[in-house]
N, C-alpha and C positions, 0 to 999 in steps of 0.2 A: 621144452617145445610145446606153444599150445597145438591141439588138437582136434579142437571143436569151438568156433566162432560165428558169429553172427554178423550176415553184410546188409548195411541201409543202406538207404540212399532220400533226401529229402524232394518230398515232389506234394503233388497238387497244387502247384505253384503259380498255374494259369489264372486268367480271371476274366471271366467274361470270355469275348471273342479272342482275345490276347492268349497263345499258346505259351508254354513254358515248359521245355524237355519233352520224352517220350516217356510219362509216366507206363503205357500199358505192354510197351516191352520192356521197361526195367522191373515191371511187377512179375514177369516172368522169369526175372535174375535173382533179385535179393530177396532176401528172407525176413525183413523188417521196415518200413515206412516212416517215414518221419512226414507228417502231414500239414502244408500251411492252414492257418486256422481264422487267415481273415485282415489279418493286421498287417502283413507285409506283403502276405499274396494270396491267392485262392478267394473264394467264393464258397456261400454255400453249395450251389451247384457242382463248382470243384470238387471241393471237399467229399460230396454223397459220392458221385459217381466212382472217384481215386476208391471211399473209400469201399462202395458194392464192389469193385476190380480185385481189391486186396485180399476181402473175405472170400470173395471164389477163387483166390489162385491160394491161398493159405498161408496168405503174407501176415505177417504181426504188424499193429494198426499202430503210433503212435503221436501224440501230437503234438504240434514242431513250434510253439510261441513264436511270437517276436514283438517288435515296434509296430507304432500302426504308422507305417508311412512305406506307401506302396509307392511312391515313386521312387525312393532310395531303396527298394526290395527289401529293408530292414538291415541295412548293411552300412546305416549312419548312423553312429554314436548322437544318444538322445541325452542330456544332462536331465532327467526326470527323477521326482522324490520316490526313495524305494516304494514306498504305500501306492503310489501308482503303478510302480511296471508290477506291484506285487498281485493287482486289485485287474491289472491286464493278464496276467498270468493265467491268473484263476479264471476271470471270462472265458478264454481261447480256451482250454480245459475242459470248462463246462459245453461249450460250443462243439468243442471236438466228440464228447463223449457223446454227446446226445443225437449228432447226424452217423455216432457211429452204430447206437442200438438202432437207429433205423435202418441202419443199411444190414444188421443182423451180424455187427462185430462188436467188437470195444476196443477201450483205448489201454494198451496196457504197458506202455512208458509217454515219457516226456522228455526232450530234447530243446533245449533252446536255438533260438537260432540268429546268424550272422551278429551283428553289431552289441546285441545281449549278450551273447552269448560269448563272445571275447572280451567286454569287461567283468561277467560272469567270471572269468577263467582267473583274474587276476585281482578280482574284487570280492572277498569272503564275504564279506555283508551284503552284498546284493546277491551272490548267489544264495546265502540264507534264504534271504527274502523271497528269492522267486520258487526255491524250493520249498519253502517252510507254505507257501502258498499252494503251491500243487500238491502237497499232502492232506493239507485241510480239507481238500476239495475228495481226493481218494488217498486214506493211508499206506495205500498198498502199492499204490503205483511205480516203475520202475524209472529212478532219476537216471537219465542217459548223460555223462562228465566225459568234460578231455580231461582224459588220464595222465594224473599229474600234475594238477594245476589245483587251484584255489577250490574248484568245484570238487574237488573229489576231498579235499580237506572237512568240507562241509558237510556232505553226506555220510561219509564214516562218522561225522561227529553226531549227525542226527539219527542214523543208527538206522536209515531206511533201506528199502530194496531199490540198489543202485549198478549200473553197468558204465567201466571203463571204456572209453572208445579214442580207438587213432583212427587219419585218415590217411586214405587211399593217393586221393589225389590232391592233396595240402602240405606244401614243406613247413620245417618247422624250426622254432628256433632254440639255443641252448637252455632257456628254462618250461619245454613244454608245451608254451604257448605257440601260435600256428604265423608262419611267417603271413605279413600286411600284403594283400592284395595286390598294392599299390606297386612291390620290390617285384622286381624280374624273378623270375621260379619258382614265384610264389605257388602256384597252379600248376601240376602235373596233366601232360596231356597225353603222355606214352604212356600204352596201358602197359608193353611191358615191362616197360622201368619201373610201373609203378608196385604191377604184380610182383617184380623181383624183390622191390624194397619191404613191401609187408611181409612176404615171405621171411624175410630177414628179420624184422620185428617180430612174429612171431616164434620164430626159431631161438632168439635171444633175450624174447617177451620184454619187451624194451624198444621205447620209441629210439629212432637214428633221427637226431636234427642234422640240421643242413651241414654242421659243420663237422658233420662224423659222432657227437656225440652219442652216447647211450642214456637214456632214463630209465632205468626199468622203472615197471610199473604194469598194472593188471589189466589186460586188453579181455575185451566180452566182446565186442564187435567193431567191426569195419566200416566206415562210412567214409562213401563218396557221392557227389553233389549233381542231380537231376536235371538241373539247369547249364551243367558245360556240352558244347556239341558233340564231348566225344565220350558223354556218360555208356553212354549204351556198349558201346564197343571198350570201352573201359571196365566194367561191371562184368561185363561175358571173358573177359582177359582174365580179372584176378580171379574169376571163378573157377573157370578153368583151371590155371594156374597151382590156388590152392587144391582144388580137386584131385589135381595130378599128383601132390603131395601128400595125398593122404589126411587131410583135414578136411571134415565137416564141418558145413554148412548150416546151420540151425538157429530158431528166433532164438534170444536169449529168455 
């Protein structure tokens, strides 16, 4: 049974006038940030303000890559040469780290995000790439992996400071990887079915896909998604929830 995890939630996702979730009361829930960094959402403006919110509430800052294509949110597969998303990588990285010394935080993981971040999971050599790329930039910094997939194959091998993550409100399917948007259930919207079901992963440290299966495998934190309507009241559920169970809450 784990007993101390870490819940994110990816946000600064607005851009401009265009709103995205209610970053400043989920900054008052989770304990870690996964931050748009430009390419699929956010702005610099975003970016500062999420991230001066996060360093006053004592949220841990991180920054959430993706594709640059803000009209798809970064949730369309790009067929691009790895030396590209390696070389976007590392920009969004450089870009996050640097709006974060000025807002008086840092960036201290990395998380890929949507359409990357799923052929990441199942594509070893790109997630090299994208990882071998955010180290170059900080060696230190903590690779954030779905647990159990290609991505975590890679970071053991690279031998860096890396955090397993399942999600909260993502089903999933028998190898790991997170059921397609596209399929019915993909998307959990009851927070407490969803509270219950982590529960139960962490109890048995082991993701449950959809079809009852077990993966075990090493969970550090929880993430769930900023941009669904029912983030907020989702996020104060599993909190709660694990709260009541006796597990703390903590950045990794």
């Amino acid at each position: 049974m784990i007993r101390k995890v870490d819940l994110n939630a990816d946000m600064g996702e607005a851009y401009g006038p265009w709103t995205m979730g209610d970053d400043a009361a989920l900054l008052d829930i989770v304990t870690s940030a996964n931050i748009a960094c430009g390419f699929h959402a956010g702005d610099p403006d975003v970016m500062a303000q999420t991230m001066k919110t996060a360093v006053a509430k004592g949220v841990s800052i991180g920054a959430h890559p993706g594709f640059a294509d803000l009209k798809g949110f970064g949730r369309r597969p790009l067929p691009l040469p790895h030396d590209e998303i390696a070389n976007a990588v590392a920009y969004q990285l450089g870009a996050a780290q640097a709006v974060a010394r000025r807002a008086g935080g840092t960036v201290r993981h990395l998380k890929l995000h949507g359409a990357l971040s799923n052929m990441a999971s199942v594509d070893t050599t790109l997630a090299r790439a994208c990882y071998q790329a955010a180290l170059d930039v900080d060696p230190d910094i903590i690779i954030m992996v779905l647990a159990a997939t290609a991505m975590e194959s890679v970071v053991r091998d690279l031998g860096c400071n890396w955090a397993g993550e399942i999600f909260a409100d993502r089903a999933y399917e028998d190898d790991a990887t997170l059921v397609h948007r596209s399929k019915p259930g993909a998307v959990l919207h009851d927070a407490e079915v969803a509270a219950a079901r982590i529960l139960a992963m962490l109890e048995i440290e082991a993701i449950i896909s959809e079809s009852g299966k077990q993966i075990p495998c090493r969970i550090d934190t929880i993430c769930l998604h900023g941009d669904t309507p029912d983030a907020v009241k989702m996020a104060r559920g599993i909190r709660t929830h694990l709260a009541n169970a006796g597990i703390t809450l903590a950045p990794i």
